[in-house]
N, CA, C and O atoms as CSV, one atom per row, in Angstrom:
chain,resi,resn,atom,element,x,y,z
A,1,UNK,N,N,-16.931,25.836,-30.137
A,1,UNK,CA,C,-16.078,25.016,-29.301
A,1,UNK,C,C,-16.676,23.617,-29.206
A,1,UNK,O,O,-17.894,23.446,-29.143
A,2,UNK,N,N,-15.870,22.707,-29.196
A,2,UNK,CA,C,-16.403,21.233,-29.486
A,2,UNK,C,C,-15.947,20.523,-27.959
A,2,UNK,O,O,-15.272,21.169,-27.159
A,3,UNK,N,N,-16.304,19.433,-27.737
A,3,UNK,CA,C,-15.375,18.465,-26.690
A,3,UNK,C,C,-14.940,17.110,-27.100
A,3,UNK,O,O,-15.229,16.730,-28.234
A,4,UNK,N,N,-14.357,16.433,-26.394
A,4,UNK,CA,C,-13.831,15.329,-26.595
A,4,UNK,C,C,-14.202,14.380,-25.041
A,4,UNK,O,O,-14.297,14.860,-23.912
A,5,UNK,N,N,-14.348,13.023,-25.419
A,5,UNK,CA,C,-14.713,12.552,-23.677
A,5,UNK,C,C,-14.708,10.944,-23.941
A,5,UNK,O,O,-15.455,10.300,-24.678
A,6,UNK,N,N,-13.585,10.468,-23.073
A,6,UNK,CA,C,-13.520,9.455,-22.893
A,6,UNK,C,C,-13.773,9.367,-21.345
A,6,UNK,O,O,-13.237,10.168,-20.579
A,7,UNK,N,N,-14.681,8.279,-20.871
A,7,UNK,CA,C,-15.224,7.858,-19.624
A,7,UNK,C,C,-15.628,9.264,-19.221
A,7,UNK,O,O,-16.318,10.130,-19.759
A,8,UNK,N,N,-14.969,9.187,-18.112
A,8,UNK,CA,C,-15.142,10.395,-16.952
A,8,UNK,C,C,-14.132,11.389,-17.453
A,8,UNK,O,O,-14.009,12.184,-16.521
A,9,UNK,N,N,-13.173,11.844,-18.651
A,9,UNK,CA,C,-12.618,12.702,-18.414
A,9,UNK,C,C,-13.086,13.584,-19.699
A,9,UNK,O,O,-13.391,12.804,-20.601
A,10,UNK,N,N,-13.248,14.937,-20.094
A,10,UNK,CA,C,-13.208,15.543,-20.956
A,10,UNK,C,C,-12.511,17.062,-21.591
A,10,UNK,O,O,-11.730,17.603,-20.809
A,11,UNK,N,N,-12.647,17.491,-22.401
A,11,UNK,CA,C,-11.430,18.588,-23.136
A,11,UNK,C,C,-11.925,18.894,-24.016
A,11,UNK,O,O,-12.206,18.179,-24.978
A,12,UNK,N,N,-12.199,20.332,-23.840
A,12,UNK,CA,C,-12.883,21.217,-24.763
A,12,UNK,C,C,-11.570,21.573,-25.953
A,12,UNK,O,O,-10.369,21.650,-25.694
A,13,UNK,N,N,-12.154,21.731,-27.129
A,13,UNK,CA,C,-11.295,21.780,-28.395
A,13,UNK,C,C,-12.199,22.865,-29.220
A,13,UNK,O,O,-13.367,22.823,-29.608
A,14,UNK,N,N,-11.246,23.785,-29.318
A,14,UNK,CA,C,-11.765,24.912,-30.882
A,14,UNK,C,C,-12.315,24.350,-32.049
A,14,UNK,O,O,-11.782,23.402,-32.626
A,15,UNK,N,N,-13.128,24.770,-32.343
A,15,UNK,CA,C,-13.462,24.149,-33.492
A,15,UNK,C,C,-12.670,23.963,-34.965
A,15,UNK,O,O,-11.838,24.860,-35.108
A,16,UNK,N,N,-12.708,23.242,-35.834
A,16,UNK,CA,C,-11.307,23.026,-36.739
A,16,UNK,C,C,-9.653,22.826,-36.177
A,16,UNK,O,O,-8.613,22.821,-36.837
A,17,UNK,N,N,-9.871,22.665,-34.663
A,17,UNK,CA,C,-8.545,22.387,-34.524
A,17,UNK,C,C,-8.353,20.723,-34.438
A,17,UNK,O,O,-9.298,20.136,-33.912
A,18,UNK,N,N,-7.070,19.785,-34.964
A,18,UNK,CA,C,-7.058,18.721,-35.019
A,18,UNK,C,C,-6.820,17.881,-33.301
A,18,UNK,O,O,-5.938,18.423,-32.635
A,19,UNK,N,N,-7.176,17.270,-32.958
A,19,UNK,CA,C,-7.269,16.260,-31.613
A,19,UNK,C,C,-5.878,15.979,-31.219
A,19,UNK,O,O,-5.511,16.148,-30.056
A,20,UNK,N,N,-5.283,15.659,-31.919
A,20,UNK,CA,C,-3.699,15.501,-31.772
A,20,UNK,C,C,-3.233,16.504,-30.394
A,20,UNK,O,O,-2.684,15.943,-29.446
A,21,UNK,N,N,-3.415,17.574,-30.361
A,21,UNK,CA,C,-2.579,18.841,-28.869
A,21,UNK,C,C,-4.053,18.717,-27.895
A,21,UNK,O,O,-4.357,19.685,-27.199
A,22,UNK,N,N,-5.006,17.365,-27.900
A,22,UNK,CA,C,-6.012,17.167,-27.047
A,22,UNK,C,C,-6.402,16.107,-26.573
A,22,UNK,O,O,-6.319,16.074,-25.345
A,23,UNK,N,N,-6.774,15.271,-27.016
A,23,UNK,CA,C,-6.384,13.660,-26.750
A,23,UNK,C,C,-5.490,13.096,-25.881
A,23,UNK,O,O,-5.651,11.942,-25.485
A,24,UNK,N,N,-4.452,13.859,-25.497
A,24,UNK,CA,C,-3.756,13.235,-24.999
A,24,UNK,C,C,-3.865,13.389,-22.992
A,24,UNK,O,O,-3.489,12.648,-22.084
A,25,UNK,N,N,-4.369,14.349,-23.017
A,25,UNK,CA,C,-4.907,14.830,-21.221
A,25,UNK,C,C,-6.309,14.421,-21.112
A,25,UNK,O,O,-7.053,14.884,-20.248
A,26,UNK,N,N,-6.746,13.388,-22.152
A,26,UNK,CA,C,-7.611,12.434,-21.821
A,26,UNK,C,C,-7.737,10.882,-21.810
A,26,UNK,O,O,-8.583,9.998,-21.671
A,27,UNK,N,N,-6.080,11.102,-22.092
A,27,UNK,CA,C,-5.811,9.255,-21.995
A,27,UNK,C,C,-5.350,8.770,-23.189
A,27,UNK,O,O,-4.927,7.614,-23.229
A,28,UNK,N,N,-5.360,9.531,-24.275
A,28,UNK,CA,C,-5.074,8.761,-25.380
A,28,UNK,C,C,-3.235,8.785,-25.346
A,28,UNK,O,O,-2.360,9.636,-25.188
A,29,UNK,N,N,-3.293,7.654,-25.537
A,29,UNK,CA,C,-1.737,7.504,-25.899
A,29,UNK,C,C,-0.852,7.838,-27.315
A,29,UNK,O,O,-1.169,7.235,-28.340
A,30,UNK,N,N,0.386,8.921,-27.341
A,30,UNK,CA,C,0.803,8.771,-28.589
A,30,UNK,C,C,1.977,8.517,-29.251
A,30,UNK,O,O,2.750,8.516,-28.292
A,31,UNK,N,N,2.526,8.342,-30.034
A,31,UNK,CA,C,4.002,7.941,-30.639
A,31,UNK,C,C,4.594,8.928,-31.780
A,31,UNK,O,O,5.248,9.950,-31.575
A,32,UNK,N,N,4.257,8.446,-32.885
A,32,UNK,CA,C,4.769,9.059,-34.006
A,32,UNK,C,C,4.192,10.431,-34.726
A,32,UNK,O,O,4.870,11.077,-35.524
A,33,UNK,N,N,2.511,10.878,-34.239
A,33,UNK,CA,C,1.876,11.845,-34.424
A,33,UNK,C,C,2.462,11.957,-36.174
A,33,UNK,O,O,2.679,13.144,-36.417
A,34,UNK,N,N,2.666,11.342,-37.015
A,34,UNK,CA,C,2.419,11.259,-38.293
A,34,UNK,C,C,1.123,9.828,-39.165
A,34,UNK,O,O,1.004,9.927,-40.387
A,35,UNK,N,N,0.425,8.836,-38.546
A,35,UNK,CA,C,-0.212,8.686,-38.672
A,35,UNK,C,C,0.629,6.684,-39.157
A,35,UNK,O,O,0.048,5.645,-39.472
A,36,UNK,N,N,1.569,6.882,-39.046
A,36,UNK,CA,C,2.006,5.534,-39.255
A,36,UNK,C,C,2.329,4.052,-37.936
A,36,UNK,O,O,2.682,2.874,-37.873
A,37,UNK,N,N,2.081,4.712,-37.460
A,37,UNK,CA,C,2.775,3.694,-35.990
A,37,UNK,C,C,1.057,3.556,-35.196
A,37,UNK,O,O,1.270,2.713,-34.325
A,38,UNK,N,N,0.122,3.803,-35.125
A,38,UNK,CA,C,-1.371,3.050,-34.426
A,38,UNK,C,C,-1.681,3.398,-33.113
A,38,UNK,O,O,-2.767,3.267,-32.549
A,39,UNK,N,N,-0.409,3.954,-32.573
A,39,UNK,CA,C,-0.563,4.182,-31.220
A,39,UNK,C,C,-1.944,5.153,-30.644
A,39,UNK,O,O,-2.442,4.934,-29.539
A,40,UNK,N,N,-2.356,6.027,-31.393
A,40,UNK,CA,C,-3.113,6.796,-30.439
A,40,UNK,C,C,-4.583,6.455,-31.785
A,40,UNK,O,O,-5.174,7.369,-32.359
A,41,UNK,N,N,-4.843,5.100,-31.982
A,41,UNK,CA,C,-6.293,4.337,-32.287
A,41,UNK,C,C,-7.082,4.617,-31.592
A,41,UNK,O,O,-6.948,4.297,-30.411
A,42,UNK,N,N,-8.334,5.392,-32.056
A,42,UNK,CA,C,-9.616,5.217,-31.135
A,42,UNK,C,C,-10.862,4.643,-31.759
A,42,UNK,O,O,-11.137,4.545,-32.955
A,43,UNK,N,N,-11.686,4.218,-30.506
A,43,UNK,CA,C,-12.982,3.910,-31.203
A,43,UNK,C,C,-14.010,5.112,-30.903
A,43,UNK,O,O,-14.202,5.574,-29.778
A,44,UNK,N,N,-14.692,5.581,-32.179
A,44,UNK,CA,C,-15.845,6.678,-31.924
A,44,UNK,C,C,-16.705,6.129,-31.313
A,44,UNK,O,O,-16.984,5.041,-31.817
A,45,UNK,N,N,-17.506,6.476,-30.085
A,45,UNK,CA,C,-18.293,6.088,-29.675
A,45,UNK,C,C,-19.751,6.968,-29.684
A,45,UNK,O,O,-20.731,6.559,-29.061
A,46,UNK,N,N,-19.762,7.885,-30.256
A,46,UNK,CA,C,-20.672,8.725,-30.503
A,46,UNK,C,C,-20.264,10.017,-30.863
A,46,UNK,O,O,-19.977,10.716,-29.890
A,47,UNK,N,N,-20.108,10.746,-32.363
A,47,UNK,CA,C,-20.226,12.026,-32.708
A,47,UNK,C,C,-19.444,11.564,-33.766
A,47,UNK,O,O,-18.434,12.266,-33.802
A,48,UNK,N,N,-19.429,10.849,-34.510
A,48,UNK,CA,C,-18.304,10.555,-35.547
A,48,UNK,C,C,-18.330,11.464,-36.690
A,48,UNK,O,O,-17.404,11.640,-37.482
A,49,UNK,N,N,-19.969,12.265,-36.707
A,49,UNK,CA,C,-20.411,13.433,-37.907
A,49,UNK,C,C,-19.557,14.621,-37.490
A,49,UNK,O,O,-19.351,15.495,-38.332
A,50,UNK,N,N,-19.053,14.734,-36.301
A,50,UNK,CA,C,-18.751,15.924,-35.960
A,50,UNK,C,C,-16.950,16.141,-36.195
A,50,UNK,O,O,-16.350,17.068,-35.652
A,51,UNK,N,N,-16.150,14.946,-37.237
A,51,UNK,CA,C,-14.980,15.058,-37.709
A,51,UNK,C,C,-14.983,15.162,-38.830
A,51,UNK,O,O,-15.863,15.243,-39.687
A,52,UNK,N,N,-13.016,15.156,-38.820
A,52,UNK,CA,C,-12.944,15.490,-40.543
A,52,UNK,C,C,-13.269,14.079,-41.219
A,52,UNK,O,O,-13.527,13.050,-40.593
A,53,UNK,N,N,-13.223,14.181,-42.286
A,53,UNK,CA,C,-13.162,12.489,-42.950
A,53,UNK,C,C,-11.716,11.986,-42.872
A,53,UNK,O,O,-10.736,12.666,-42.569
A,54,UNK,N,N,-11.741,10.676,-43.196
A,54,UNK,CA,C,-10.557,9.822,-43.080
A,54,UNK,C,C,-9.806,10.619,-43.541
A,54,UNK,O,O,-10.355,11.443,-44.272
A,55,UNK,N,N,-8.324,10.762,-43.366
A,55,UNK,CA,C,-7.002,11.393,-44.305
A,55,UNK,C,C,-6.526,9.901,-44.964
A,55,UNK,O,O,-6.544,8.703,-44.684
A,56,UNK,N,N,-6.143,10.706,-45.899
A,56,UNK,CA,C,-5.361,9.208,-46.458
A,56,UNK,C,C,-3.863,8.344,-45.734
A,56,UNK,O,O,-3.251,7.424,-46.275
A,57,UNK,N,N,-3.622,8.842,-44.680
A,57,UNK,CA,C,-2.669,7.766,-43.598
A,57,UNK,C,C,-3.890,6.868,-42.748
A,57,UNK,O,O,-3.721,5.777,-42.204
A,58,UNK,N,N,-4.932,7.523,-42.798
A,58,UNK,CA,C,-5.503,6.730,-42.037
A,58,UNK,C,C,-6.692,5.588,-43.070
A,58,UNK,O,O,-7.379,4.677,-42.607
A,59,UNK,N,N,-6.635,5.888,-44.058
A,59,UNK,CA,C,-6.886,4.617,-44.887
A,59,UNK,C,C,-6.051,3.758,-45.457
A,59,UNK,O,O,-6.467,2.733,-45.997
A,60,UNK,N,N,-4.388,4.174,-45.387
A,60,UNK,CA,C,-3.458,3.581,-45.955
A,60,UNK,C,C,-3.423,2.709,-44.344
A,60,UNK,O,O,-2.858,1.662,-44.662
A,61,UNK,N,N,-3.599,2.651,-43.472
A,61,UNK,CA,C,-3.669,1.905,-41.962
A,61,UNK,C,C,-4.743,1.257,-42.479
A,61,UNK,O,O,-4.415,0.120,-42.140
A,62,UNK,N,N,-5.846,1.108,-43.080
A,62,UNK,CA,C,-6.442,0.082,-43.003
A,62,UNK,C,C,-7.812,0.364,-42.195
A,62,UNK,O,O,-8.561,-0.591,-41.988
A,63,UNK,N,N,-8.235,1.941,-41.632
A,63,UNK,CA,C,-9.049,2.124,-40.708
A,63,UNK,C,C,-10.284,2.098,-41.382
A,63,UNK,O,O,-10.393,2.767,-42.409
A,64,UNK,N,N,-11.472,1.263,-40.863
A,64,UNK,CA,C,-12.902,1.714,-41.529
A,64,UNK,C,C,-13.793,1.651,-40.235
A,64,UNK,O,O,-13.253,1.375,-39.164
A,65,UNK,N,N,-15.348,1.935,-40.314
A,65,UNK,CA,C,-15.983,1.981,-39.637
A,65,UNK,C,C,-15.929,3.135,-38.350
A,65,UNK,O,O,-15.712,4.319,-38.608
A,66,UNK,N,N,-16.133,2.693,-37.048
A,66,UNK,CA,C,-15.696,3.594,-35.885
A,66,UNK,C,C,-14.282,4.140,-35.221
A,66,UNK,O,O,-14.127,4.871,-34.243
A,67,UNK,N,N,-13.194,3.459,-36.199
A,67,UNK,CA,C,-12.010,3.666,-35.744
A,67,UNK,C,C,-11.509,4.454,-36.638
A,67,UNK,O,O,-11.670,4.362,-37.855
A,68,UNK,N,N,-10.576,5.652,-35.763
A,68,UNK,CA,C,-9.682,6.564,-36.358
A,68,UNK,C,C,-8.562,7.096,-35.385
A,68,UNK,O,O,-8.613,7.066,-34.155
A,69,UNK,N,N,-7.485,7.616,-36.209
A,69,UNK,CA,C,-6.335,7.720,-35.381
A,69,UNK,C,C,-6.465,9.514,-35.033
A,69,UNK,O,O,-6.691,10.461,-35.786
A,70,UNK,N,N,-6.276,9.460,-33.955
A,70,UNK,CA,C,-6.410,10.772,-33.259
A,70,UNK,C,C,-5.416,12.069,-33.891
A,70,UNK,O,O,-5.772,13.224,-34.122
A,71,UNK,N,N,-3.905,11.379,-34.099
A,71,UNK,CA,C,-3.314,12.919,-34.460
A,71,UNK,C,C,-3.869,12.863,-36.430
A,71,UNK,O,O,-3.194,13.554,-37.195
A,72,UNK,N,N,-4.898,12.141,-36.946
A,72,UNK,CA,C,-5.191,12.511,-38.211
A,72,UNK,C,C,-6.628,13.388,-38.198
A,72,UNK,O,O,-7.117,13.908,-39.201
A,73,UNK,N,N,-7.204,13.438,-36.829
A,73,UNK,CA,C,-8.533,13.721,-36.823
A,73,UNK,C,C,-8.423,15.184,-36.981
A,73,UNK,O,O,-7.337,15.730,-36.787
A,74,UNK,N,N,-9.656,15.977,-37.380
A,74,UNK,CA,C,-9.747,16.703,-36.983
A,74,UNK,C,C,-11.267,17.393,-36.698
A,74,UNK,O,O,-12.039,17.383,-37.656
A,75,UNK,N,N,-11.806,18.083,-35.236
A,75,UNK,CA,C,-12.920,18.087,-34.596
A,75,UNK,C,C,-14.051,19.577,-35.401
A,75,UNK,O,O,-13.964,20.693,-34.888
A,76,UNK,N,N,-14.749,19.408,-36.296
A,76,UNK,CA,C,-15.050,20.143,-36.794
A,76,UNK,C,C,-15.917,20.681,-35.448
A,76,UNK,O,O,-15.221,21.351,-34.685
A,77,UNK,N,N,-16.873,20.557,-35.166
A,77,UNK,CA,C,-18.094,20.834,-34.189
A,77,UNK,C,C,-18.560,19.849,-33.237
A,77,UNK,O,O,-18.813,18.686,-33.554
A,78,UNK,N,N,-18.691,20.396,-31.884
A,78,UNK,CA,C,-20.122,19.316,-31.322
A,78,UNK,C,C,-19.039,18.507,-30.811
A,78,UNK,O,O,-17.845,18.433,-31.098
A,79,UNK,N,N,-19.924,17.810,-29.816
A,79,UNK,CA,C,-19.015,16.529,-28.813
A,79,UNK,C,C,-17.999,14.724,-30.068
A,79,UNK,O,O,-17.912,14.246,-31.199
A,80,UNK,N,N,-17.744,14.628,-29.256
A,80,UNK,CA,C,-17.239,13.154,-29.760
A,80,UNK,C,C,-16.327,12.545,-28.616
A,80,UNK,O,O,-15.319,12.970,-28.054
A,81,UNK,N,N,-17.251,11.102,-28.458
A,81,UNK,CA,C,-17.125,10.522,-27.092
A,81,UNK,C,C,-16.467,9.186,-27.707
A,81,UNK,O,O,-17.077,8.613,-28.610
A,82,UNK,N,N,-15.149,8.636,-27.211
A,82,UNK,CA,C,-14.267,7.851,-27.817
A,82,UNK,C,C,-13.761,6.894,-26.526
A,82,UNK,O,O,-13.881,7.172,-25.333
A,83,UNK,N,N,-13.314,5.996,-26.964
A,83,UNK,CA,C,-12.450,5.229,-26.258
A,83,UNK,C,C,-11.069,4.611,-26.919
A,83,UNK,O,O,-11.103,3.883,-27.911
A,84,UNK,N,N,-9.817,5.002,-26.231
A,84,UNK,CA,C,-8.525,4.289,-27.087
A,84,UNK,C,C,-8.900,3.060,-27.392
A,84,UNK,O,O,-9.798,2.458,-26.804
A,85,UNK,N,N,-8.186,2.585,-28.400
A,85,UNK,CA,C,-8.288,1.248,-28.976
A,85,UNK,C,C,-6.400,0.317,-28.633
A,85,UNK,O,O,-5.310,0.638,-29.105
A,86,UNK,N,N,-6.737,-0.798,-27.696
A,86,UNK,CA,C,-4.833,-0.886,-27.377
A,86,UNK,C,C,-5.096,-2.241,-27.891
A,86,UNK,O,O,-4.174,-3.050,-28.000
């Protein structure tokens, strides 16, 4: 079982399940949950080893470094502490 934690709030997630049905009862905002519209952008703020790698919507967005879009993620193991990106 992994978590997720922005500020003060957090949400435990199964392991291999994607952030998308979790993220969101921690603040992240979302729209299109296909990976084209930016809305639910975050910045990793610590555990970035503990996801999947980029999908290719989220390099066709242009994402590098600490930012990734939440309904492309998915939480292999272990914490990952984020903040939306607006």
């Amino acid at each position: 079982m992994g978590r997720l934690i922005n500020e003060d709030k957090q949400v435990d997630v199964p392991d291999g399940e994607a952030l998308v049905d979790y993220a969101e009862a921690i603040g992240v905002e979302f729209g299109c949950y296909s990976g084209a519209c930016g809305t639910c952008r975050i910045e990793i703020l610590k555990g970035m080893e503990n996801l999947s790698d980029l999908s290719e919507e989220e390099t066709d967005f242009g994402l590098e470094g600490a930012e990734r879009l939440t309904c492309q993620c998915t939480l292999n193991q272990g914490e990952v502490s984020l903040r939306p990106v607006h």
